[in-house]
N, C-alpha and C positions, 0 to 999 in steps of 0.2 A: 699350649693350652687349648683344649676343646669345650671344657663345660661352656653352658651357655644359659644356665636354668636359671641364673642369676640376673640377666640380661632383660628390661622391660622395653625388651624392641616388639613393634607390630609382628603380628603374625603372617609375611608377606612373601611368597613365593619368591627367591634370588634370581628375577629376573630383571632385562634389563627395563621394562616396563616399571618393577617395585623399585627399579633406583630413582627414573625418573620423578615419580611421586612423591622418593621419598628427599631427594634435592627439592624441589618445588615446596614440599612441607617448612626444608630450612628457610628457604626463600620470604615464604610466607614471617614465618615467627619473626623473624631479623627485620622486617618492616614495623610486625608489633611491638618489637623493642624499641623501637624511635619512638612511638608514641606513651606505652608504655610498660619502661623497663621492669618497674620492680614485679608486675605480672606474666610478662611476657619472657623474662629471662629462664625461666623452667622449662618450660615450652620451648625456647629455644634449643635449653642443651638437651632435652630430651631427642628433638628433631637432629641433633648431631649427634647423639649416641646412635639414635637406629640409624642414620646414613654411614657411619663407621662399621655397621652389622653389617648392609646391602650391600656396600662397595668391599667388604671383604668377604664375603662371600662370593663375588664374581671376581674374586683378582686382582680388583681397582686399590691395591695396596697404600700407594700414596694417598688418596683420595680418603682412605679408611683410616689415615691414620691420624691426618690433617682433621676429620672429623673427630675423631674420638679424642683425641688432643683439647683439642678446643670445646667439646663437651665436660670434658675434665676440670680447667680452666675454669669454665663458668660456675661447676658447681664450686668446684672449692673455694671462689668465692663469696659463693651465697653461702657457705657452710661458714665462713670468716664474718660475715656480716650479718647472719642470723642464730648466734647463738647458740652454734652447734645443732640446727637445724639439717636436713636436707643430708644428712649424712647416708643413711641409704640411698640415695640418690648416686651421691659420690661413689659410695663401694662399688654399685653396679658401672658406672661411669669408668672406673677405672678397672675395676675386672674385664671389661670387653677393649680397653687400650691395651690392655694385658694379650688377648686373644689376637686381637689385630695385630703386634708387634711380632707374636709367635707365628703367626701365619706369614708375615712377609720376613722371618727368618732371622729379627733380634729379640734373640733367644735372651742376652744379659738383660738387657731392657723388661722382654719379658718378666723374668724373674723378679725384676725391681714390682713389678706393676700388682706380681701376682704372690709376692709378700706384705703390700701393701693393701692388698686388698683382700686379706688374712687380718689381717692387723686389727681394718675398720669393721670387717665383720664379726670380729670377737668382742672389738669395746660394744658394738651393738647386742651382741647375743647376753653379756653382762651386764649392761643396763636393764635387759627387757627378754629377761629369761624365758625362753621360749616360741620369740617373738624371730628371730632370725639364728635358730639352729640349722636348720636345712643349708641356710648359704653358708655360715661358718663352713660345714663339711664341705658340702661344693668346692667353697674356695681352697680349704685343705687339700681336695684333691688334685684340684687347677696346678697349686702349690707345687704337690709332688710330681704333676707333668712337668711345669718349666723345670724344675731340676733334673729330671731323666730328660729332657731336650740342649743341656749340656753335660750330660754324666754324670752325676754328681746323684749317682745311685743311691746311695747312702742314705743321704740327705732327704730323696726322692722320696723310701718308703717310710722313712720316719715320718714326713707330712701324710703321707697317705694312710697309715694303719692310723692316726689321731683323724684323721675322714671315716677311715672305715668304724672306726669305734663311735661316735656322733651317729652314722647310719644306719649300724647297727639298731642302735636305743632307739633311733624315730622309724625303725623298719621294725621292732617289737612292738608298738603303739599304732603304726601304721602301715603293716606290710603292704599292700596294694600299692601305697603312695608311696613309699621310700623305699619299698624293695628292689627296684631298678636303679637306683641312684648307689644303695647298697652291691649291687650283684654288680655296675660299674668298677666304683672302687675297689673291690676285691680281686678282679680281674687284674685292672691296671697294678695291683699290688704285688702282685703275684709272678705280672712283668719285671716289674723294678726285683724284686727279692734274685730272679733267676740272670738277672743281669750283674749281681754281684758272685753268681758262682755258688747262691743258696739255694739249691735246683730242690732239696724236700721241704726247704720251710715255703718253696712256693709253692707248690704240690696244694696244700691243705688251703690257701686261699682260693685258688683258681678251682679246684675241686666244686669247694662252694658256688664259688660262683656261676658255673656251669649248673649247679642244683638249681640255685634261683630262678634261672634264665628258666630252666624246664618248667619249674611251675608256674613261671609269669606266662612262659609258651602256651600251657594246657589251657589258661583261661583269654589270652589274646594274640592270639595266637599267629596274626598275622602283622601286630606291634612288634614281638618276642622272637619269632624265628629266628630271623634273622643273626640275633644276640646269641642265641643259644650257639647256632652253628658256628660263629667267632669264639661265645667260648668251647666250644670244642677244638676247634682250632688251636685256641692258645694251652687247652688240657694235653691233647696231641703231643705241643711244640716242647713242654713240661715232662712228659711218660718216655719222649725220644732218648733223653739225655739220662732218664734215671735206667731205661735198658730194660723199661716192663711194657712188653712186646704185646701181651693180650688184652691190658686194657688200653694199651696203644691203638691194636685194630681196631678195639669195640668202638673206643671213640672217633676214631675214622671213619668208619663206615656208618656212624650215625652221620656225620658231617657230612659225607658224601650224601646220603639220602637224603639229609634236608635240603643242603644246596643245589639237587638234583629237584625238587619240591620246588622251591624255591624261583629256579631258571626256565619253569614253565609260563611264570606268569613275568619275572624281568630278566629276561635272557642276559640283555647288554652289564645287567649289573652283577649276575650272577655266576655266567660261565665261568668267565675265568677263575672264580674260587675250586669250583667246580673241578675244572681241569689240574687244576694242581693238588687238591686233595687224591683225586682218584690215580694221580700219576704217582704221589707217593705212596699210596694202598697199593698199588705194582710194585713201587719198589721194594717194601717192606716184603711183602708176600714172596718173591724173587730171593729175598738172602734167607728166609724159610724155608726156601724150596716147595714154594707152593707156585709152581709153575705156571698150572691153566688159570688157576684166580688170577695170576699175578697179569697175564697176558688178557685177562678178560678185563681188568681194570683201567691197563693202561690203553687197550685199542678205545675204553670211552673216554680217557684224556686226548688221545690224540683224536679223535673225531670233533671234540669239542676244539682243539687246540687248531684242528684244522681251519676250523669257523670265524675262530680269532684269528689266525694270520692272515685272512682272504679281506680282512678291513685294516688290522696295523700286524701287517709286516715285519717291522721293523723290532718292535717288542714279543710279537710273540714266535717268529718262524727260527729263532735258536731255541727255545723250550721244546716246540713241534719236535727241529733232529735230535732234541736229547731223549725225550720218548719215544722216537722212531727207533733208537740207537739203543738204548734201554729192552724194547721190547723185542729186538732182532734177539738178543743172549738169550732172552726167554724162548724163543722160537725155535731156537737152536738145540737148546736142551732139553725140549719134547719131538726134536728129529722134524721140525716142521720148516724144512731147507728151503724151499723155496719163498717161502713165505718172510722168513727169516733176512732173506737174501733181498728181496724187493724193498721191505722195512730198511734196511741200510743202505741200499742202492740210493732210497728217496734223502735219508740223510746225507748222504755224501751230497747230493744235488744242491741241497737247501743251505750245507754248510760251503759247497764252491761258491756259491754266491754272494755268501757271508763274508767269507776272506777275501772277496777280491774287494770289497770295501773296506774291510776292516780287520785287516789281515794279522795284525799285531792282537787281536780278540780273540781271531777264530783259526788262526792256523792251527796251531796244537791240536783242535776240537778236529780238526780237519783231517790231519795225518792220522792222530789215533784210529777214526772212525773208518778210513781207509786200511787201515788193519782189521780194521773187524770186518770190513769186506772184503778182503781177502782171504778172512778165513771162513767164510761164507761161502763163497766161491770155490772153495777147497772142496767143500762140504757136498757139493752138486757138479764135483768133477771138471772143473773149470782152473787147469791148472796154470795153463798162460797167463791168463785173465786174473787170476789171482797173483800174481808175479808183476801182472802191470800197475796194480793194487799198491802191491807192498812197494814197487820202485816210485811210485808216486808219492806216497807217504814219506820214503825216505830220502825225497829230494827238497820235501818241507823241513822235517826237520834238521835236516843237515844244514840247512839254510839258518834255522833256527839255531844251531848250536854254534854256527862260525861267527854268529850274529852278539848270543850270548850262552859261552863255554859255560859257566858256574850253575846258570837255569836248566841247562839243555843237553850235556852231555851225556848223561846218564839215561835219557829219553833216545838220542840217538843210538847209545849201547842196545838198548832193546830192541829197537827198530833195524839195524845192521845184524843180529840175531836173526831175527823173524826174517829179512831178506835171504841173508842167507840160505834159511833152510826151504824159502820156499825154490830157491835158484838150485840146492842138492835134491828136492825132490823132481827138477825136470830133469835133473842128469848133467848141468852144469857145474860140476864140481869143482873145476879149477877157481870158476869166478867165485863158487860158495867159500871156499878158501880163503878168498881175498876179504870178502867182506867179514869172514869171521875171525879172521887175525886181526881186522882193523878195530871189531869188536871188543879183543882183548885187549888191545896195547893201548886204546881209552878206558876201558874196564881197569886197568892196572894203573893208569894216572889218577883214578879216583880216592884209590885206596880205600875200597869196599871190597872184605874178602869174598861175601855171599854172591857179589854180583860179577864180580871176576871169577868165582866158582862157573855161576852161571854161561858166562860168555866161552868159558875153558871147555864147558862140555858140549856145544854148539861144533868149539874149531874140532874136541876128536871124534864126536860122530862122523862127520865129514872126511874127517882124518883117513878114520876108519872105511868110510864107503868109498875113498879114494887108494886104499889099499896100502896105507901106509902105515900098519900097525904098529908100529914102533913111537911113532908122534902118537900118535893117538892114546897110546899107551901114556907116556908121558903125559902129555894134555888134561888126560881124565885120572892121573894119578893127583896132580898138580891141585887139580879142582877138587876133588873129595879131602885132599888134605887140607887145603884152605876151610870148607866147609864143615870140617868136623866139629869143632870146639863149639861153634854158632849153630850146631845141629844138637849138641849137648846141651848149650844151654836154652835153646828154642826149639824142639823136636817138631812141636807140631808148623810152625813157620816153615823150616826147611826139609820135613820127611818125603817131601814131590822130587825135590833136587837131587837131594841123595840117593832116592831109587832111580833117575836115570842116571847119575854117574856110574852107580852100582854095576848095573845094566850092561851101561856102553862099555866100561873097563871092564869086565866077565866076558863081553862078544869080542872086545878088540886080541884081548889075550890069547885067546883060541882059536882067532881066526887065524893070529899069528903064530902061535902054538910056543908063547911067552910067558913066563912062567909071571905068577901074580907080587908084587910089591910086596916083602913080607909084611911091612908094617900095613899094610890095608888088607890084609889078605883074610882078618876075621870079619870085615865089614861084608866083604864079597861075598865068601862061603856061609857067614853064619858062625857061632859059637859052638 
């Protein structure tokens, strides 16, 4: 639970100067309570509801809850002994036990607190229509948080659209005042809905809510931004999954520009959004094939992301190699090799670092990316160099699959592939051999015919450059026949394979002056 609009704590900066004050405050009351209780006991539990605010808001968990507790406590019994008095009192009192319990992570507790305090805020909006609608929703929404803080999605939006519908009504009669409380709950609703798998009925809340934010933005716009660009954010994380690409970008790139806006004036709070929008505006733009955008958005994630790991390290320098790593492909596919090449280089650097602490994390990250510098390296005629690449890579995961066969065998297949050929293109042939048989005979434990296709046409290229057209023949018979049926019914998955097996069985055949397999012999020639 987050709301807090309900809560009549001081308006007290969360420092630890306001906790002092605000202990000192209890100190005080609790003395006027000796003298005298029936006046001073309000005072009291007020002075312990806002010290359960202060201390949870700095992390003094115990301390916030010991407070809030005990403000709790007191009121419900001046609610018992005056008549059903002081009942607002109460509601708020236990709406922030509520809050405390979810911040220090009893989520069941929570829930208890923030049904309860649903409960007291509905007999009050029923007694005194009009008089505590705003909390009722409040609390409705509080509601639907605790139950998306243990799953219970379901549950979660059904409290929230009975908030959003409340918000609604007091945001028609008072949009200025309850349209941010409104354009909240729509959001969070919108959350919960795409957490059950209802990714268009959240569409149309979060949509909204993104509207609101805009015109709360235009007139305060420096309250509003902020809101807007999260919900953007969350409209983004909503259009990814529905697969609509152009209102996808639009609303990134407005995100990026605010949070770009934004990180002028609080850098520390804002970069990082920052960085990670504009890194997935690269990504996006990349499976577009929008290459120079893609590479221009992500060199500003990593400049930013730079910034953030030169203070925590630790959280953001594996983000930095995934956009260094990220925008090496982009580099690559505008012929920009060298540049391409340094971008991975620097990754491989940031990720050895990674796995030698945390190597069960970042190994995988580690080997793949040393294949992609090795084909880097390839790229700018560095053919040793790239073979030291690929033997590196494949002393990880080897390591990794002896470690665990079920995760990792099929990652080593690729990777005993790629060595290979990088070992046939220095003229190594015999050793390409070895490691492409050893390709296959894991390929063939998997019982994956596509990938045992794949591994089969590694061993007869080789085969073939090793002048042994008869294997080779075989090999690349072997693998097109496996492949066919999985190329019939997936053309466009497997049409890359099938034209190098094509390929290789057409060169092997004539080098050896072999005649073609009848039964593949229309694949080859054609119809």
């Amino acid at each position: 639970m987050t709301e807090s609009s309900m809560t009549d704590a001081v308006e007290l900066a969360p420092s630890d100067e306001a906790l002092a004050r605000t202990r000192e405050a209890v100190e005080r009351a609790r003395a006027q309570v000796e003298r005298d209780p029936d006046a001073a006991l309000p005072r009291l539990a007020r002075a312990l509801n806002h010290l359960g605010c202060r201390a949870s808001e700095l992390g003094q968990d115990d301390e916030a809850l010991t407070a809030a507790r005990a403000s709790v406590e007191i009121w419900t019994g001046l609610v018992r002994d005056h008549a059903g008095d002081h009942r607002a009192e109460l509601a708020s009192a236990v709406n922030n036990l509520g809050n405390c319990l979810a911040e220090a992570g009893h989520h069941e507790q929570a829930l208890e607190a923030a049904t309860e305090t649903a409960a007291l805020y509905r007999e009050l909006a029923d007694a005194s229509p009009g008089s505590f609608t705003a909390e009722l929703a409040l609390a409705l929404t509080n509601l639907g948080l605790s139950y998306s803080d243990l799953g219970r999605e379901a549950e979660a939006a059904t409290a929230t659209a009975q908030g959003v519908a409340i918000h609604r009504r007091l945001a028609s009669e008072d949009p200025e005042g309850a349209g941010p409380d409104l354009a909240r709950a729509l959001d969070k609703l919108g959350v919960q809905l795409a957490a059950q798998g209802q990714h268009e009925q959240a569409l149309a809340p979060t949509l909204e809510a993104v509207e609101r934010y805009r015109q709360l933005a235009a007139s305060r716009p420096e309250e509003f931004t902020p809101q807007l660009a999260s919900g953007l954010d969350s409209l983004a994380r909503r259009l990814i999954v529905l697969d609509r690409e152009p209102e996808l970008l639009a609303a990134m790139f407005e995100a990026a520009r605010l949070y770009r806006e934004l990180a002028t004036t609080d850098l520390e709070r804002y970069l990082p959004r920052l960085a990670e929008v504009s890194a997935t505006i690269g990504v996006r733009l990349s499976r577009a094939r929008e290459y120079e955008q893609a590479i221009a958005h992500a060199t500003e994630a990593i400049a930013a992301l730079r910034s953030l790991a030169a203070t925590d390290p630790e959280r953001y320098q594996p983000k930095l190699a995934t956009a260094l790593r990220d925008v090496s492909v982009d580099l690559s596919k505008v012929e920009r090799d060298d540049e391409a090449l340094a971008a991975t280089a620097e990754a491989v650097d940031l990720l050895r670092g990674l796995a030698q602490t945390q190597p069960e994390r970042f190994d995988l990250d580690l080997a793949d990316t040393l294949l992609n510098l090795s084909q880097d390296l390839h790229a700018v005629d560095r053919p040793e160099a790239a073979l030291e690449a690929s033997a590196q890579a494949l002393a990880i995961v080897r390591t990794l699959a002896d470690r665990e066969p079920e995760d990792y065998t099929l990652t080593l297949v690729w990777t005993l592939r790629d060595f290979a050929l990088d070992l046939d293109g220095l003229g190594r042939r015999e050793q390409a051999h070895r490691s492409a048989a050893e390709a296959v005979a894991l390929a063939r434990s998997l019982a994956d015919p596509p990938e045992l296709a794949g591994a089969l046409d590694v061993r007869g290229a080789i085969e073939r450059n090793l002048g042994d057209q008869r294997a080779a023949v075989d090999s690349l018979s072997e693998g097109l026949r496996l492949l066919l049926p999985h190329h019939q019914a997936d053309p466009e998955e497997h049409e890359a394979l099938l034209g190098e097996l094509v390929t290789d069985l057409s060169e092997a055949c004539e080098l050896g002056g072999l005649e073609l397999p009848a039964d593949l012999a229309r694949w080859v020639r054609g119809p």
